[in-house]
C-alpha positions as CSV (number, residue, x, y, z in Angstrom):
1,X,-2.3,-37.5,-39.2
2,X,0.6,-37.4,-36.4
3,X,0.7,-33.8,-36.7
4,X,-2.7,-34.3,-35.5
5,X,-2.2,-36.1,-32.5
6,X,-2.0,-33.0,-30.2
7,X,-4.2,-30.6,-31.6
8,X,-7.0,-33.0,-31.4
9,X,-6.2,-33.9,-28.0
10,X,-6.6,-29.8,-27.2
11,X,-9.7,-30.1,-29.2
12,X,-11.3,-32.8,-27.1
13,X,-10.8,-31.4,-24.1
14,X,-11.9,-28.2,-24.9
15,X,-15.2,-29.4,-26.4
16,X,-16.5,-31.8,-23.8
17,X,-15.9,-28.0,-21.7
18,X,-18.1,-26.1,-23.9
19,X,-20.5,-29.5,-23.6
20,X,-20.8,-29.0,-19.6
21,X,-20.9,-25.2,-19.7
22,X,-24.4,-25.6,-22.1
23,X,-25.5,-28.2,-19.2
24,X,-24.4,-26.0,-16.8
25,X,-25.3,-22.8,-17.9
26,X,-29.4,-24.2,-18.2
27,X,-28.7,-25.7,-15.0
28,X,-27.8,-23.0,-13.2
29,X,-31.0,-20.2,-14.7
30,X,-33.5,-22.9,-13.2
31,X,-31.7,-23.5,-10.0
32,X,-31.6,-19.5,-9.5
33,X,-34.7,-19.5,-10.2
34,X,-35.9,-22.4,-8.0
35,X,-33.8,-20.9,-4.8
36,X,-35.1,-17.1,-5.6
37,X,-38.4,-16.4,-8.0
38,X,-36.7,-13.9,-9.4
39,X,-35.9,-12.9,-12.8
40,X,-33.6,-10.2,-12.1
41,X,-32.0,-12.9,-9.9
42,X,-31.0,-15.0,-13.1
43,X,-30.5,-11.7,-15.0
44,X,-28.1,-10.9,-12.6
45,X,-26.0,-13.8,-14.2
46,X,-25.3,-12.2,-17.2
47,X,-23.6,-9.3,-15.7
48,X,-20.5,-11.0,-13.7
49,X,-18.7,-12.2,-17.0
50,X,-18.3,-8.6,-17.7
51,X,-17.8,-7.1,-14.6
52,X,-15.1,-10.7,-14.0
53,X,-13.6,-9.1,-17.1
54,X,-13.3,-5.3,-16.4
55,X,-11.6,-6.4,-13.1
56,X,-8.8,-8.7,-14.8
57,X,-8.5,-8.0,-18.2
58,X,-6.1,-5.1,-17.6
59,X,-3.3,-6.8,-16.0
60,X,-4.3,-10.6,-16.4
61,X,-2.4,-10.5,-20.0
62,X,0.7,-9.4,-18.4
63,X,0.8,-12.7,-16.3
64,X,0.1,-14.8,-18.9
65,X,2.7,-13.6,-21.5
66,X,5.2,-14.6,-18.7
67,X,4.6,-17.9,-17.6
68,X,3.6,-21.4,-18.3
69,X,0.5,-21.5,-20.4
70,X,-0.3,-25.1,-20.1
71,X,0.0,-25.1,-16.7
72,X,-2.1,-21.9,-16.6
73,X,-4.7,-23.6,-18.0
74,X,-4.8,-26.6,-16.0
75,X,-5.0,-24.9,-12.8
76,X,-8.1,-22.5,-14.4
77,X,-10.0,-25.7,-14.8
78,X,-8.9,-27.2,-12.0
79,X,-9.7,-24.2,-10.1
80,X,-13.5,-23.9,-12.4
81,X,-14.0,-27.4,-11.6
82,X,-13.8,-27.0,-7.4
83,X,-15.9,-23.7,-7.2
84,X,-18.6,-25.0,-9.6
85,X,-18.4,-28.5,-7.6
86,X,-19.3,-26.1,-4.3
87,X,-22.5,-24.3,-6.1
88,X,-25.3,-26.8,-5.7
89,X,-24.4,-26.7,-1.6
90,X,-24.6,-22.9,-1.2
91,X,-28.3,-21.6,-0.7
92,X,-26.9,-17.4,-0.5
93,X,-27.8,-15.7,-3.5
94,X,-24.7,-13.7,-2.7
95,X,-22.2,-16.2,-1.9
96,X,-23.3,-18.1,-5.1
97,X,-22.6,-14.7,-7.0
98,X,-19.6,-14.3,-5.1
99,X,-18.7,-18.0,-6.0
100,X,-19.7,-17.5,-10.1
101,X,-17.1,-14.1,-10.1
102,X,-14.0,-16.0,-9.0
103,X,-15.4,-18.3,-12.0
104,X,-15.3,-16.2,-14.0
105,X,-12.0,-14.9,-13.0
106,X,-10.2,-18.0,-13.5
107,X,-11.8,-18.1,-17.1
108,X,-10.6,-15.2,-17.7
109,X,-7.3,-16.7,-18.1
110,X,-8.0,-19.8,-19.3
111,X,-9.3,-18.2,-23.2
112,X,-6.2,-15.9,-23.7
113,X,-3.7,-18.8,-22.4
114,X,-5.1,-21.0,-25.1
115,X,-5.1,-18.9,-28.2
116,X,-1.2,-18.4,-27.5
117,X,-0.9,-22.5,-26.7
118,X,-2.9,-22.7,-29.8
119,X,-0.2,-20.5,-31.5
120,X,2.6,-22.4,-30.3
121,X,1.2,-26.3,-30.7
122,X,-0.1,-25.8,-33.8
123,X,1.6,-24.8,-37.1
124,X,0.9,-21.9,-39.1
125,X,-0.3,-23.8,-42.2
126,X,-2.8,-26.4,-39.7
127,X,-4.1,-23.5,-37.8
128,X,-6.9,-22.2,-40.3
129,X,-8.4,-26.1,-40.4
130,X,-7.7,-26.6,-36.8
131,X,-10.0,-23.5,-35.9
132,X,-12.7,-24.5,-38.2
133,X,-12.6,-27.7,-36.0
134,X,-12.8,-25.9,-32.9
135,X,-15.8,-23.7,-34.3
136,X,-17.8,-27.0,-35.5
137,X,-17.0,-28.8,-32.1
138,X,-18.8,-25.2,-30.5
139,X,-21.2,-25.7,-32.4
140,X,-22.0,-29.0,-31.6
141,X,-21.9,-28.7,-28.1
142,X,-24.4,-25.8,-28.7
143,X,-26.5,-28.2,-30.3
144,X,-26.2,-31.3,-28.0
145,X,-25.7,-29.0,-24.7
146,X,-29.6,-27.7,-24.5
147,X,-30.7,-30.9,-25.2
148,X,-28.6,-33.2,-22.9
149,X,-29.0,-30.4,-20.0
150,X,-32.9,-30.9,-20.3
151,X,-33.1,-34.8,-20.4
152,X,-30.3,-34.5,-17.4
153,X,-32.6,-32.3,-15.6
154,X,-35.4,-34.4,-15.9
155,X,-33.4,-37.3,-14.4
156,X,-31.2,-36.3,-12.0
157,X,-32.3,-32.5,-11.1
158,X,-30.1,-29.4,-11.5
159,X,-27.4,-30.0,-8.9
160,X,-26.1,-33.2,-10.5
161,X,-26.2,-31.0,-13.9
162,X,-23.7,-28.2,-12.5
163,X,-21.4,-31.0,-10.7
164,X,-21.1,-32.7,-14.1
165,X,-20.3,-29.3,-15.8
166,X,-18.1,-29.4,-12.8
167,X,-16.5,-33.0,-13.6
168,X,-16.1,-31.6,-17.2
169,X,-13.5,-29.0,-16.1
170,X,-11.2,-31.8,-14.4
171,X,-11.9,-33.4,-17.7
172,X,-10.1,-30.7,-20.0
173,X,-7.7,-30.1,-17.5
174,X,-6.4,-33.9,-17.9
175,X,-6.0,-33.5,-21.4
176,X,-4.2,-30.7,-21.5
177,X,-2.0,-32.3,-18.9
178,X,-1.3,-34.8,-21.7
179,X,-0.4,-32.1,-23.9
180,X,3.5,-31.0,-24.3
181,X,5.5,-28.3,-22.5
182,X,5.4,-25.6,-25.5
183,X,7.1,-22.7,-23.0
184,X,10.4,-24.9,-22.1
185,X,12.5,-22.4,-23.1
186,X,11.5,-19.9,-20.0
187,X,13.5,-21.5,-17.5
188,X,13.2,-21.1,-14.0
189,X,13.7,-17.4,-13.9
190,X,10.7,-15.7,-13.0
191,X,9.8,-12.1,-13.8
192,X,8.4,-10.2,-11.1
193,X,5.4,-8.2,-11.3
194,X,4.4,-5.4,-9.8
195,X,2.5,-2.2,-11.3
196,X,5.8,-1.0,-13.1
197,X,5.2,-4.0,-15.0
198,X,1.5,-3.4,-16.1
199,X,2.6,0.0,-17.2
200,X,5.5,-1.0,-18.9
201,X,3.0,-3.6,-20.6
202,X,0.4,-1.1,-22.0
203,X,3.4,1.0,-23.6
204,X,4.4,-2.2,-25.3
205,X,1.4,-3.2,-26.6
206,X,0.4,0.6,-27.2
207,X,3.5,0.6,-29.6
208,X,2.5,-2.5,-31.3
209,X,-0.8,-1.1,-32.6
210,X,0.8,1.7,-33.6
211,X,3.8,-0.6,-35.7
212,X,1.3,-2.9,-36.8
213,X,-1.3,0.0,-38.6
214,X,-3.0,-3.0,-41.0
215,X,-3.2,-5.3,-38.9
216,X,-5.0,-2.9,-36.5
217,X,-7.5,-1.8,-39.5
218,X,-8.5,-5.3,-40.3
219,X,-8.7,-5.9,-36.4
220,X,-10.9,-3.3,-35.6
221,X,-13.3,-3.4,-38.9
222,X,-13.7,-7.1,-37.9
223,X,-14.3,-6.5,-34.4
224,X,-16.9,-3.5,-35.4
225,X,-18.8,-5.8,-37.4
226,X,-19.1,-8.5,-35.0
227,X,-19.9,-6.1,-31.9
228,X,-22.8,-4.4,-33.9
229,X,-24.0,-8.3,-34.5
230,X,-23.7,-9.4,-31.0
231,X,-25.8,-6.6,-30.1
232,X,-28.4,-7.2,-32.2
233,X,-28.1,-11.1,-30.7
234,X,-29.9,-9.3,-27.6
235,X,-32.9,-8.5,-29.5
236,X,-33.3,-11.6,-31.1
237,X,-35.7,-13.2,-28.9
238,X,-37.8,-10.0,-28.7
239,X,-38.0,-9.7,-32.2
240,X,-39.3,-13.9,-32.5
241,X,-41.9,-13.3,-30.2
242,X,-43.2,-10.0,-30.4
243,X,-42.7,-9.0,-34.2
244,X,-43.0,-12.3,-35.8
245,X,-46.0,-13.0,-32.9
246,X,-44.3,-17.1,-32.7
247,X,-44.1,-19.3,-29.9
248,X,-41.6,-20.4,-27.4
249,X,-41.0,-23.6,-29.1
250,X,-40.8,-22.2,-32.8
251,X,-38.0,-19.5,-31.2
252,X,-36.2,-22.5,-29.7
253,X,-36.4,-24.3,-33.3
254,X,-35.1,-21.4,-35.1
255,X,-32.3,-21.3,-32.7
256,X,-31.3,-25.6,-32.9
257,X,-31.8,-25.1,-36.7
258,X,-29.4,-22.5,-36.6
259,X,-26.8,-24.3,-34.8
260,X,-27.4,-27.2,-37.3
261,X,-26.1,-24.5,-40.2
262,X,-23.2,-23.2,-38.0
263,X,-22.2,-26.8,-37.7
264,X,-22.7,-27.1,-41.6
265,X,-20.3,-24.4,-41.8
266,X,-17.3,-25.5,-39.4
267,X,-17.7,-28.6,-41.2
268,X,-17.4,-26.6,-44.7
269,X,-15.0,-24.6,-43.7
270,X,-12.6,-27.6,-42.2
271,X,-12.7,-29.4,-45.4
272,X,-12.1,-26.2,-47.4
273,X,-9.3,-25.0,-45.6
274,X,-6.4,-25.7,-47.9
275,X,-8.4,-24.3,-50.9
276,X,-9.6,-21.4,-50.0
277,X,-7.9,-18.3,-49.2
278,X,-7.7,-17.0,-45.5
279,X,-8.8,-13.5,-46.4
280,X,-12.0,-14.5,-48.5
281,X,-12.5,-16.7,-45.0
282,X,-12.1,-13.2,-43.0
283,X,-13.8,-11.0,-45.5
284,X,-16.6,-12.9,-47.4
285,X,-17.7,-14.5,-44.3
286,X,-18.1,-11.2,-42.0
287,X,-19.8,-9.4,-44.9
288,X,-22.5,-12.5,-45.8
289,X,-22.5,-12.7,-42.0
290,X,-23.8,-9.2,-42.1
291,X,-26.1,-9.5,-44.6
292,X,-27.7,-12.5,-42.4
293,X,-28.4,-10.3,-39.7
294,X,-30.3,-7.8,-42.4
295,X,-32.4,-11.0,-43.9
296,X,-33.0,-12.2,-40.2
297,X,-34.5,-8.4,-39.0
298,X,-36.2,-8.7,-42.5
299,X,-37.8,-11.9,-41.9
300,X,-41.9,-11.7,-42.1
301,X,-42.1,-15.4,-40.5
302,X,-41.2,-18.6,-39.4
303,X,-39.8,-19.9,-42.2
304,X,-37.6,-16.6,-43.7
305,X,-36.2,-16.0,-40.3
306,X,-34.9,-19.7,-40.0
307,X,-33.4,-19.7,-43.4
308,X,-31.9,-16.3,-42.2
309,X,-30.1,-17.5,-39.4
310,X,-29.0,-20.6,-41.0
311,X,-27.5,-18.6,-43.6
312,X,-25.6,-16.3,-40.6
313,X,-24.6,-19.0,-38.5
314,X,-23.1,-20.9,-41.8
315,X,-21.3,-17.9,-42.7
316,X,-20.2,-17.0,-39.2
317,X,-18.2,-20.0,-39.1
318,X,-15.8,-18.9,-41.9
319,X,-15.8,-15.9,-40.3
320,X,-14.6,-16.2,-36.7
321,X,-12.1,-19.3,-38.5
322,X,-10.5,-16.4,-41.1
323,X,-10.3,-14.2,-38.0
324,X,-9.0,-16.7,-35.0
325,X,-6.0,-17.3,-37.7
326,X,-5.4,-14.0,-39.2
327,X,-5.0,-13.3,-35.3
328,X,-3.0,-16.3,-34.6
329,X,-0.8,-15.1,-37.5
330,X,-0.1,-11.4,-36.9
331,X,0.2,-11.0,-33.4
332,X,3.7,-11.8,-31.8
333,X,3.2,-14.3,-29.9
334,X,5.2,-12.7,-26.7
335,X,2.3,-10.3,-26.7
336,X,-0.4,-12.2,-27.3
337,X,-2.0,-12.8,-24.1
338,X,-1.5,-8.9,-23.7
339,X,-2.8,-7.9,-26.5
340,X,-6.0,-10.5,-26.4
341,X,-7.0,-9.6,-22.6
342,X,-6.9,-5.7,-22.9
343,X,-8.8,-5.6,-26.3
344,X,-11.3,-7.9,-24.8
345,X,-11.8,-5.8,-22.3
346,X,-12.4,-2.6,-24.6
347,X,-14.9,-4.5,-26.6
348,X,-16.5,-5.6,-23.3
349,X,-17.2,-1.9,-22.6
350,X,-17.9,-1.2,-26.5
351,X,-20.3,-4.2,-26.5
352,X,-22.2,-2.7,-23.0
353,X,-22.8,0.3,-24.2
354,X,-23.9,-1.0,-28.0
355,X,-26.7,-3.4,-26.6
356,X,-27.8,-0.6,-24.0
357,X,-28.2,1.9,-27.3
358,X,-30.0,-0.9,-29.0
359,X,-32.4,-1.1,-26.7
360,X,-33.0,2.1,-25.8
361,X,-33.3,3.2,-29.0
362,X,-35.5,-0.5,-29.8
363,X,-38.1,0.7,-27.4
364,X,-38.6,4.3,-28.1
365,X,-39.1,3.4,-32.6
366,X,-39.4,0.8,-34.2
367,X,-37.9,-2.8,-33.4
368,X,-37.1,-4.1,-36.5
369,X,-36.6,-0.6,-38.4
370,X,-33.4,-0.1,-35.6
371,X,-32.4,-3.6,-36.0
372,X,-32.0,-3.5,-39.6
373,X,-30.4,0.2,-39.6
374,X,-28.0,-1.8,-36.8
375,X,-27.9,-4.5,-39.4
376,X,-26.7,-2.2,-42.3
377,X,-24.4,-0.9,-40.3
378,X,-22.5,-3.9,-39.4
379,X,-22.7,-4.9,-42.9
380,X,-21.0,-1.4,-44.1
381,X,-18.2,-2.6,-41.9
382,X,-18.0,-5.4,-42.8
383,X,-17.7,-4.3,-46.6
384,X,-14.6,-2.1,-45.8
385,X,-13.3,-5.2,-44.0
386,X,-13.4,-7.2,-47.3
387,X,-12.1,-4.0,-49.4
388,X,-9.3,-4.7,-47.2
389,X,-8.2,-7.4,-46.8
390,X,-8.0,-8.2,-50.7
391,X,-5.7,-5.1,-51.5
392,X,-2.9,-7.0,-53.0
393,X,-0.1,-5.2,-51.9
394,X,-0.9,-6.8,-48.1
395,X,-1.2,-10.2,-49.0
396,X,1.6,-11.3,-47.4
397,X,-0.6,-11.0,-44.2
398,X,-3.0,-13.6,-45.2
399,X,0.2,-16.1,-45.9
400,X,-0.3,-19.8,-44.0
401,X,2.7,-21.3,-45.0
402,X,1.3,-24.6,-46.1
403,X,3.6,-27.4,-46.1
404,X,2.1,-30.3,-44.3
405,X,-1.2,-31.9,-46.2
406,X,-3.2,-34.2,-44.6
């Protein structure tokens, strides 16, 4: 368990994060709506992450492939943790927007600088278990955030709910402080930066996807899949309470049940780690992921569309583990913070303009005939992903190297 030590340090800190953002995030919707009636006000939340992201993601990468990750990470938090302490003081609409896009900013580092800390503290044959942790410890937060933000809310209002998430920030960034130096070897030469730098940056990792043509396939049948689900995510609610005619509270059961079986499958998937193979975790579990979305936007009532999405979110576990490794695994780690920022940002703009089409095309036929076409298509990709990734011939890309049990 000493190999151990570190990694569940990174995962404690990180999880008592997602904990506050779930407090947080609740907080925040009522206090928006509180301060303006409006609910184009709290809409208006959704879109900064994306817009935060189209204004760093192209050149943010290049930054963090050249200097200190866990010292990048600290001062995101640290940085989160002062502006999100300011929010319950501010009474501007704008200046809390303002406030919530240099937020978002700094998180925009923070995610890319740990998947290539991740890389480099924790072996290649730990890393499969160690992201099935991480997905369970999401999904526990997910469970215990809603919860905990609405007793916290009824005791001590929504301004002591965003300082904690605030408090939780400084939290994480201790424990990473705790965490060892895994960039020594850069020195105390620094690279400078300027736009010759960024271009140079997208030749490099322009060359990579051409060098690296599987890799790329898998990569993008995954990403297909998943974007095509988190579209249909946005209909979700629609679908609850105008197709299935249920209530608020039976929508917000299906969606803690669900978390329960996405939790079930971290938990699965972290015991199962060293006996099952990383592409059946990558393949099997985006396909039956797919298929979950079809059961869901087949569902005829309460109880079929809870044991649909307890079937996805189970499955979804396996998936995003097999794919957070298989990531983890392929791309160099130089270039991982390169790679990972300006392919988030292409599936930012894919996303967009998916959910727009959904919905457009959601209100002009009907709801659950799109979602399920939508549905079948994610689940076609997700069937070429899992034709390819058990081609023998490119097993050694699914290797893990396992030497140290536990």
């Amino acid at each position: 368990m000493k190999h151990w030590k570190n990694p569940l340090l990174l995962i404690a800190g990180i999880g008592i994060s997602h904990l506050g953002n779930w407090v947080y995030l609740i907080a925040l919707n009522l206090s928006i709506l509180n301060l303006t009636g409006s609910a184009a006000a709290v809409a208006g939340l959704y879109m900064i992450r994306p817009i935060a992201v189209l204004i760093t993601n192209t050149w943010s990468g290049s930054i963090i492939d050249r200097v200190n990750k866990r010292k990048l990470m600290i001062m995101a938090d640290v940085i989160r943790g002062i502006l999100v302490f300011i929010i319950p003081f501010l009474s501007s609409l704008w200046t809390i927007y303002s406030l919530l896009l240099l937020i978002n900013i700094a998180g925009s580092f923070f995610g890319p600088s740990a998947s290539v800390y991740i890389t480099k503290l924790v072996p290649a044959e730990n890393r499969k278990r160690f992201n099935s942790l991480m997905s369970m410890i999401s999904s526990g937060a997910f469970l215990v955030g809603p919860a905990l933000s609405g007793m916290l809310i009824m005791l001590v209002g929504t301004e002591l709910c965003i300082i904690i998430n605030a408090i939780t920030f400084f939290v994480c960034a201790f424990f990473i402080s705790l965490l060892p130096n895994v960039d020594e070897k850069q020195g105390d030469k620094r690279e400078q930066i300027n736009w010759r730098t960024f271009i140079h940056d997208w030749v490099v990792i322009r060359n990579f996807a051409q060098s690296a043509k599987y890799f790329m396939i898998v990569y993008i049948l995954f990403q297909s899949a998943m974007l095509v689900g988190f579209a249909l995510d946005s209909q979700e609610a629609t679908f609850i309470k105008q197709h299935l005619q249920l209530s608020d509270q039976d929508y917000g059961w299906i969606v803690s049940i669900t978390g329960l079986g996405t939790l079930a499958g971290g938990s699965v998937a972290a015991l199962a780690a060293k006996k099952i193979q990383l592409r059946l975790y990558l393949g099997v579990g985006m396909l039956l992921t797919a298929v979950g979305y079809i059961f869901f936007y087949a569902s005829f009532n309460f109880l079929s569309a809870t044991l649909a999405f307890v079937f996805l979110g189970f499955f979804m576990a396996f998936a995003n583990t097999g794919y957070q490794t298989f990531f983890q695994n392929n791309v160099p780690v130089e270039l991982m913070g390169r790679f990972g920022s300006m392919a988030e940002m292409v599936q930012g703009i894919i996303q967009i303009g998916l959910t727009l089409l959904l919905g457009l095309t959601a209100d002009m036929f009907s709801l659950q005939a799109v979602c399920i076409i939508f549905s079948i298509v994610s689940t076609m990709f997700a069937g070429l992903l899992l034709v390819m990734v058990m081609i023998p011939a490119k097993s050694s890309y699914f290797e893990e190297n396992i030497k140290v049990p536990l």
